[in-house]
N, C-alpha and C positions, 0 to 999 in steps of 0.2 A: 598580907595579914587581914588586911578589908574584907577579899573576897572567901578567902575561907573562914570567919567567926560569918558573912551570911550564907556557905555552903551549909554551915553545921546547924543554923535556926530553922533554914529549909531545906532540908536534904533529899529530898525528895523530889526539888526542879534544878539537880544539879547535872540531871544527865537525862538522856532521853534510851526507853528500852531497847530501841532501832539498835545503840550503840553499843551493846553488849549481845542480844540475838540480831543480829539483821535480817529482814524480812526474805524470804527465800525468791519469792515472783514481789515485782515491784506493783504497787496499785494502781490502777489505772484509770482516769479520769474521762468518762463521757459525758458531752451533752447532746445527747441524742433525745433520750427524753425533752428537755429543754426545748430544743429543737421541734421536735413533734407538737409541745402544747402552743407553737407559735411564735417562741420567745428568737428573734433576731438578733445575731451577735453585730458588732460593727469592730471597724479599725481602733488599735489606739489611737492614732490619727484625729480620725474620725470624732473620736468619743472627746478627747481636749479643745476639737476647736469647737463642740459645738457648747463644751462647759464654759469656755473662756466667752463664748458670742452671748451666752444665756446670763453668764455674770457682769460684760458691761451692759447687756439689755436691762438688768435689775440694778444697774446701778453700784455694784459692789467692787467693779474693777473698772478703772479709768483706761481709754483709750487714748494711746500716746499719741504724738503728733506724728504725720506719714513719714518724715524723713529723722524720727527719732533715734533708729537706729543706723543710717547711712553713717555717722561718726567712729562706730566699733570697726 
């Protein structure tokens, strides 16, 4: 009952047009451009340990102690 009285106030983000025509060729996503102006991708990896390293350097995330997680 919930979710149909908010289909009916916004009926318009009840569905996506994908799901009545579907796209014939799917979209394709490059970054080549990207690539060209110099812009370097890295790993997810990569990218989390150096937000995790950059966030206890500022102080906003505490570094546990070395054998914190030897117990799990």
């Amino acid at each position: 009952m919930k979710n149909h009285h908010l289909n009916h106030l916004h009926a318009d983000l009840t569905g996506c047009s994908d799901q009545v025509k579907p796209r014939v060729k799917p979209y394709k996503f490059s970054n080549k451009r990207l690539k060209d102006l110099g812009l370097e991708f890295i790993s997810v990896k990569q990218c989390l340990n150096e937000t995790v390293k950059s966030l206890q350097d500022k102080g906003h995330l505490s570094i546990p102690p070395h054998n914190a997680y030897t117990r799990l």
